[in-house]
Biotite code that builds the C-alpha atoms (Angstrom):
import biotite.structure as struc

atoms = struc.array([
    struc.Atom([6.166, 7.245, -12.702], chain_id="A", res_id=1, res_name="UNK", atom_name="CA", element="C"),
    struc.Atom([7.191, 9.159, -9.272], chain_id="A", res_id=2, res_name="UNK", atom_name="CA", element="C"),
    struc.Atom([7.477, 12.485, -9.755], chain_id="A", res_id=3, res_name="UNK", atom_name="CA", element="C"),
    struc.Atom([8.386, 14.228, -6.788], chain_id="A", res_id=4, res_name="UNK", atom_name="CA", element="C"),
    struc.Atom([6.917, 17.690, -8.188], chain_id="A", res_id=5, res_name="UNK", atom_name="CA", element="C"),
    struc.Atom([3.671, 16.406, -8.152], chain_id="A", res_id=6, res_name="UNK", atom_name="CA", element="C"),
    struc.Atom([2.093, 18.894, -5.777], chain_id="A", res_id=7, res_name="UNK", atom_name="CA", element="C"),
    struc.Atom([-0.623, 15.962, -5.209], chain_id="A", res_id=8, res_name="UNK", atom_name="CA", element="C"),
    struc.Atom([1.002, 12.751, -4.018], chain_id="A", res_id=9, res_name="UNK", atom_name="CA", element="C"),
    struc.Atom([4.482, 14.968, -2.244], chain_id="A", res_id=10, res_name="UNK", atom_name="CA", element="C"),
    struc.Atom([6.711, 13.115, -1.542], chain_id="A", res_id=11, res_name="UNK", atom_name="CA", element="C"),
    struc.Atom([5.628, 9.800, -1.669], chain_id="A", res_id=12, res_name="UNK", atom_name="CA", element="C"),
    struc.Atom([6.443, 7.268, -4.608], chain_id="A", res_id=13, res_name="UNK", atom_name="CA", element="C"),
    struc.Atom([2.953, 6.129, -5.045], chain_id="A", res_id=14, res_name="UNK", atom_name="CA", element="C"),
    struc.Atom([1.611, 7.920, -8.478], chain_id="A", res_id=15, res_name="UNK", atom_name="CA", element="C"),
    struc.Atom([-1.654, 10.256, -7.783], chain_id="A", res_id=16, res_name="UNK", atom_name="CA", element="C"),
    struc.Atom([-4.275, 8.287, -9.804], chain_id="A", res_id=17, res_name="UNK", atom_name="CA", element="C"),
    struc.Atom([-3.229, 5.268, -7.488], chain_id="A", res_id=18, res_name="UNK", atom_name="CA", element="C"),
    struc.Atom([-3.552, 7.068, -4.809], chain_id="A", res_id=19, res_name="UNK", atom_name="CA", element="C"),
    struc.Atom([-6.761, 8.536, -5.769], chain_id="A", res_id=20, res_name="UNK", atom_name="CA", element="C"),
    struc.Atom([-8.603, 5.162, -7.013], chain_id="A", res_id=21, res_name="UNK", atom_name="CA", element="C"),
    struc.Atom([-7.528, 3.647, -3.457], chain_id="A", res_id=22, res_name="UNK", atom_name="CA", element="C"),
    struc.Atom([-9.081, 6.630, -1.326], chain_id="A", res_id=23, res_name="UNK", atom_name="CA", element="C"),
    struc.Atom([-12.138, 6.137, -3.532], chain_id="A", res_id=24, res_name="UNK", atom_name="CA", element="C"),
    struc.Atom([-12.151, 2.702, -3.142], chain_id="A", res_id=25, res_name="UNK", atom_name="CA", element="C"),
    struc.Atom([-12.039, 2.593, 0.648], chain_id="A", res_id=26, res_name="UNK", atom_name="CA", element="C"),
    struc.Atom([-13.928, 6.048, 1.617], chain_id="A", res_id=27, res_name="UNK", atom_name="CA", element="C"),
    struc.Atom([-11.123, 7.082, 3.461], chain_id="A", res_id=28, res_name="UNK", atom_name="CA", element="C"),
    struc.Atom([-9.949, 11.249, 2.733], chain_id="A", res_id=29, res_name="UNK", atom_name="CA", element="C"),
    struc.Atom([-7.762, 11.631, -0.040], chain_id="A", res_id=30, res_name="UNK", atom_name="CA", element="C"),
    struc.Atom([-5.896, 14.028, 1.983], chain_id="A", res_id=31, res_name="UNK", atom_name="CA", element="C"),
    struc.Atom([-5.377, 11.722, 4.848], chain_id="A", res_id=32, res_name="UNK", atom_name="CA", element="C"),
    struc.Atom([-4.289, 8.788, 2.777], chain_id="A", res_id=33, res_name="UNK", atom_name="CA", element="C"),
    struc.Atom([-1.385, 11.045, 1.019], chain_id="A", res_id=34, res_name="UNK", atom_name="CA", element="C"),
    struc.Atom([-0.122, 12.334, 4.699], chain_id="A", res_id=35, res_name="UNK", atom_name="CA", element="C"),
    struc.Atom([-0.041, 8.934, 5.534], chain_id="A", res_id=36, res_name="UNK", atom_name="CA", element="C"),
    struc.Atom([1.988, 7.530, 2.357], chain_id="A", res_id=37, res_name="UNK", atom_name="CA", element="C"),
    struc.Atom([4.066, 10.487, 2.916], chain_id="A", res_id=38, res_name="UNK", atom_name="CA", element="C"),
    struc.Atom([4.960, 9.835, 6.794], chain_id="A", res_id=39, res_name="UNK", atom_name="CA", element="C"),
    struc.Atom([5.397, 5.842, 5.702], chain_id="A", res_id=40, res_name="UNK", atom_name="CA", element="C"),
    struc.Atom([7.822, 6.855, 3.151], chain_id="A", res_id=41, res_name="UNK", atom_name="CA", element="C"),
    struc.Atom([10.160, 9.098, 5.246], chain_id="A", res_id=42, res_name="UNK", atom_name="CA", element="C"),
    struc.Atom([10.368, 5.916, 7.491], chain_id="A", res_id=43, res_name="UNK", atom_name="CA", element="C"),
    struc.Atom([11.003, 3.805, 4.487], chain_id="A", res_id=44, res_name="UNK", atom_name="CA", element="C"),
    struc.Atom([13.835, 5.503, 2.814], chain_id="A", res_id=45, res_name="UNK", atom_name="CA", element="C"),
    struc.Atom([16.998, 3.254, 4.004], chain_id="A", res_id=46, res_name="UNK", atom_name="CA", element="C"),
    struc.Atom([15.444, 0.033, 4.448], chain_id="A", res_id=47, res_name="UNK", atom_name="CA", element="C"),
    struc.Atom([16.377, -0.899, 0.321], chain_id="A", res_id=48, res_name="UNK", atom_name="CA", element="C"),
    struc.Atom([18.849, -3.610, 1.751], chain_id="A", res_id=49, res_name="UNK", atom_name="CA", element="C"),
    struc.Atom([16.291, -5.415, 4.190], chain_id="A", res_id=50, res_name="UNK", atom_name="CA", element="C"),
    struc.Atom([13.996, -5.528, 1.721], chain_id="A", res_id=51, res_name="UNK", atom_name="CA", element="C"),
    struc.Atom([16.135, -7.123, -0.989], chain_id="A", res_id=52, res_name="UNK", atom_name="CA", element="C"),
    struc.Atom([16.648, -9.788, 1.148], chain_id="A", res_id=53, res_name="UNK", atom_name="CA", element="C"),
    struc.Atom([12.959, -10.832, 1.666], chain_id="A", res_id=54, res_name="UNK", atom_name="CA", element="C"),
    struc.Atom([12.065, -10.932, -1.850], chain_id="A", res_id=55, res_name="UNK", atom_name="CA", element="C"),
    struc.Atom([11.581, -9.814, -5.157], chain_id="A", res_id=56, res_name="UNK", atom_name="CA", element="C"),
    struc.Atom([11.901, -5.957, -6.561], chain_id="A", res_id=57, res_name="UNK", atom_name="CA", element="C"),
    struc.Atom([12.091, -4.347, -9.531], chain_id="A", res_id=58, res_name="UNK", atom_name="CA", element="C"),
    struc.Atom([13.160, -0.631, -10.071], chain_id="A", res_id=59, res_name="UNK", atom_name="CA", element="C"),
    struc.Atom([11.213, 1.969, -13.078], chain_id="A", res_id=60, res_name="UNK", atom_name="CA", element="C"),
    struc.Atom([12.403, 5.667, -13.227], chain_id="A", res_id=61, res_name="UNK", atom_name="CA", element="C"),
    struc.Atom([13.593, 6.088, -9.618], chain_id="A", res_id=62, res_name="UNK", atom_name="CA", element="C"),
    struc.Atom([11.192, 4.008, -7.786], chain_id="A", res_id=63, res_name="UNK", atom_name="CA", element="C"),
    struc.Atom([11.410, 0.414, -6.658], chain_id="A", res_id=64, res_name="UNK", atom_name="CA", element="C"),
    struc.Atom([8.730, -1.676, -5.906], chain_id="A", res_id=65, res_name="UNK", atom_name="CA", element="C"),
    struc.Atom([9.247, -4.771, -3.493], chain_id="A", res_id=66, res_name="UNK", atom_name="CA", element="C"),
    struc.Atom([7.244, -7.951, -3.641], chain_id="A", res_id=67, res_name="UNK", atom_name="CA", element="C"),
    struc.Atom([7.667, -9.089, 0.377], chain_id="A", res_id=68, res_name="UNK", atom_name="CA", element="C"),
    struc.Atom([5.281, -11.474, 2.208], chain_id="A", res_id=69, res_name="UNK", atom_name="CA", element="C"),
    struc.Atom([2.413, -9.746, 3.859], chain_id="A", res_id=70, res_name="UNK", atom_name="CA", element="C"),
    struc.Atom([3.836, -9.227, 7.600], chain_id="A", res_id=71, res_name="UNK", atom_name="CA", element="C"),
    struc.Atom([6.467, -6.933, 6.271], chain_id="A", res_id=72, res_name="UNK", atom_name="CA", element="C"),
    struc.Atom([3.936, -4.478, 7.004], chain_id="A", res_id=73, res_name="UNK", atom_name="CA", element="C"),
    struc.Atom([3.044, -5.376, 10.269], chain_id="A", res_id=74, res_name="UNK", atom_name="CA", element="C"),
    struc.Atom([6.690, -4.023, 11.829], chain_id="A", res_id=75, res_name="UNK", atom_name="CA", element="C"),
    struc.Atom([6.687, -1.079, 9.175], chain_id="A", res_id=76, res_name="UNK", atom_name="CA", element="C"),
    struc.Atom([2.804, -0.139, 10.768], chain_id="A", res_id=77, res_name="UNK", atom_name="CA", element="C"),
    struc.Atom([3.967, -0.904, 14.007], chain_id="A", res_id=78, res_name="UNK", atom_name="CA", element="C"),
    struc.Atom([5.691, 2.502, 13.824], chain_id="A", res_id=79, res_name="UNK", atom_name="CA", element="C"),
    struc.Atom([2.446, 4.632, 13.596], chain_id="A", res_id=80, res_name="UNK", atom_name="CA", element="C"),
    struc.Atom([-0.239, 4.986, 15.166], chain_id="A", res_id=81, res_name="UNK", atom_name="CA", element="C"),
    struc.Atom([-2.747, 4.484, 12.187], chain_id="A", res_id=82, res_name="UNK", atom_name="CA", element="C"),
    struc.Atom([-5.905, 3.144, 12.405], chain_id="A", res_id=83, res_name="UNK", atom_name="CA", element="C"),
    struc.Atom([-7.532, 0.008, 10.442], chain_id="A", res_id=84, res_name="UNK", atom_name="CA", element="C"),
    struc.Atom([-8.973, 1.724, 7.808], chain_id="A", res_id=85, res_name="UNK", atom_name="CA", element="C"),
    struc.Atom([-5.784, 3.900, 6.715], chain_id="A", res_id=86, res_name="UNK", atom_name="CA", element="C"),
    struc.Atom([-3.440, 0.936, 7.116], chain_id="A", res_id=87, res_name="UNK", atom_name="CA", element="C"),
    struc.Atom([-4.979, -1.222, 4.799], chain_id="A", res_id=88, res_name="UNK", atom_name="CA", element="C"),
    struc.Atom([-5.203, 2.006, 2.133], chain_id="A", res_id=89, res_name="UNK", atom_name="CA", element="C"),
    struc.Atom([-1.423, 2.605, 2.833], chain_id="A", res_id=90, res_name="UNK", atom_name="CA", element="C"),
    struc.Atom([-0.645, -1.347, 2.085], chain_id="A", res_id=91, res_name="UNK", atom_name="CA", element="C"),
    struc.Atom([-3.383, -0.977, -0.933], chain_id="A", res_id=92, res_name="UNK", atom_name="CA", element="C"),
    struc.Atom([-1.500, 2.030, -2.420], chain_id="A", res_id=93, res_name="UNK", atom_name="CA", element="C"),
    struc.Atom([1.774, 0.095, -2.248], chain_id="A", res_id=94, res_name="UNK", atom_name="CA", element="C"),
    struc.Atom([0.966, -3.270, -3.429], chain_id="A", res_id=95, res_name="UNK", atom_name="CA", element="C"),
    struc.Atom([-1.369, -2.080, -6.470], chain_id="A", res_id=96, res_name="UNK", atom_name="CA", element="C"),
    struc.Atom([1.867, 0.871, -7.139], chain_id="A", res_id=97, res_name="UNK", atom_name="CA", element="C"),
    struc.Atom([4.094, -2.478, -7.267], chain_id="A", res_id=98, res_name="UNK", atom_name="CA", element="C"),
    struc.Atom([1.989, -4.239, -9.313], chain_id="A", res_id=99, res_name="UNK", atom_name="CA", element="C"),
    struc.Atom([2.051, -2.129, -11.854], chain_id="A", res_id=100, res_name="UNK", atom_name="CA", element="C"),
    struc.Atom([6.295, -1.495, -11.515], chain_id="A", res_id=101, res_name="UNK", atom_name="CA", element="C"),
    struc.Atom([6.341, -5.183, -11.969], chain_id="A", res_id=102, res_name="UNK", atom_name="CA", element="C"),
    struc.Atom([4.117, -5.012, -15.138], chain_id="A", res_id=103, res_name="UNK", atom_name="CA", element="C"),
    struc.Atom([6.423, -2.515, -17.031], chain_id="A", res_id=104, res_name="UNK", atom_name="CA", element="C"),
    struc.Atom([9.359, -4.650, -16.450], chain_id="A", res_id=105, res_name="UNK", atom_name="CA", element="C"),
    struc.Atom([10.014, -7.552, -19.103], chain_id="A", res_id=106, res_name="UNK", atom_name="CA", element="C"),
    struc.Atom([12.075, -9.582, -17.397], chain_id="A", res_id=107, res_name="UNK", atom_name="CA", element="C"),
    struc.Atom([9.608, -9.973, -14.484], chain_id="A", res_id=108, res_name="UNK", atom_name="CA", element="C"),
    struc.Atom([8.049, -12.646, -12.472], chain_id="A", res_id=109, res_name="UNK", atom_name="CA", element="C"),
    struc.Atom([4.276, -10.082, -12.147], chain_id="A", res_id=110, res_name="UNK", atom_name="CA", element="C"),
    struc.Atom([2.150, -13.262, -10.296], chain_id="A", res_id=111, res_name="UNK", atom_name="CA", element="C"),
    struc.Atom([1.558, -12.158, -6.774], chain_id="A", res_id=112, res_name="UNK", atom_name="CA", element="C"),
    struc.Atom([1.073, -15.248, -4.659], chain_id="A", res_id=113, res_name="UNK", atom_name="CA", element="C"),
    struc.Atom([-1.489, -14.643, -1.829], chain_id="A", res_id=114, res_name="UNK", atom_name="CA", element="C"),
    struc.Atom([0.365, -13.709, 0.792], chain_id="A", res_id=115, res_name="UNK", atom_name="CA", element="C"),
    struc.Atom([2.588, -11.393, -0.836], chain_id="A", res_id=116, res_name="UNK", atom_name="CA", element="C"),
    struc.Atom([2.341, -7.459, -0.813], chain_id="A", res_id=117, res_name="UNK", atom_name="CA", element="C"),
    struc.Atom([4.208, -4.445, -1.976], chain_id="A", res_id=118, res_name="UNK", atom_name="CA", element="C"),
    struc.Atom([6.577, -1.941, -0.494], chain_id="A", res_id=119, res_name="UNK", atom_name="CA", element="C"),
    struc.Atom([7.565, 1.113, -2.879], chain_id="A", res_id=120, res_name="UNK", atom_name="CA", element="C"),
    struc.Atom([10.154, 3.426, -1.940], chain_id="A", res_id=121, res_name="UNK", atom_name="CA", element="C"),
    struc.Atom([11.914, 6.030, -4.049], chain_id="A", res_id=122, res_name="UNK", atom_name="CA", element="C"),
    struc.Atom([15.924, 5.165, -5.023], chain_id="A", res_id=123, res_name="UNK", atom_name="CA", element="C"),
    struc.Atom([17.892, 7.845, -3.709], chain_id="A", res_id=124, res_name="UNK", atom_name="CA", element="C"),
    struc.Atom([21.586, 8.174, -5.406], chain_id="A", res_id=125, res_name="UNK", atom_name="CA", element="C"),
    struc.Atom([23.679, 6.402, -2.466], chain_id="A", res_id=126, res_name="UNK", atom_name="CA", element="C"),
    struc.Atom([20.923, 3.349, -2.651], chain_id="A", res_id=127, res_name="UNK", atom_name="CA", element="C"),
    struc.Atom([21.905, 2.878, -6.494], chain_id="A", res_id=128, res_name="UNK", atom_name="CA", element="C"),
    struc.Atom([25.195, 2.185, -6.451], chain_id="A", res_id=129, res_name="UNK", atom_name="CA", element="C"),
])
């Protein structure tokens, strides 16, 4: 999973194939789409507690992956200054990241409903206990 030596994805939580498949997948620069998954996660980092409380996560080697309903985003993106094209990559990136946390854990509810999307965010020490 996140491995914060990987000289590719920084210091984001989102793995580099992910990352990868989703710039190919929307045409937008692979470089741009890691600067912005890095800037989203240094805003991130902190927020663990707000969003526990508006839904589902589960947690795989130092990274947890929220299930939250879709305008979670909008006040997260409402911080930047990105346009169309690179926020929907950004939520992309997270949600399919999440999907996949929520597939490698057992006890897991993996459905997505329709509205929901994902928010992954590395778990610092002070966040795990």
């Amino acid at each position: 999973m996140f491995d914060e030596t990987d000289t590719e994805t920084g210091e984001s939580p989102i793995d580099a194939p992910v990352a990868e498949r989703v710039a190919d997948e929307t045409d937008l620069d692979l470089d741009e789409l890691r600067t912005a998954l890095v800037e989203v996660n240094a805003r991130l980092i902190g927020r663990h507690s707000a969003l526990e409380r508006r839904g589902d996560y589960q947690t795989v080697d130092g990274v947890r992956g929220y299930r939250v309903p879709a305008e979670e985003w909008e006040s997260i993106l409402d911080e930047f200054e990105f346009d169309e094209e690179t926020e929907g990559a950004v939520i992309r990136a997270h949600t399919e990241q999440t999907r996949m946390l929520f597939a490698e854990s057992p006890d897991a509810r993996e459905r997505f409903e329709d509205d929901e999307v994902g928010v992954v965010i590395g778990v610092d020490t002070a966040e795990e206990f």
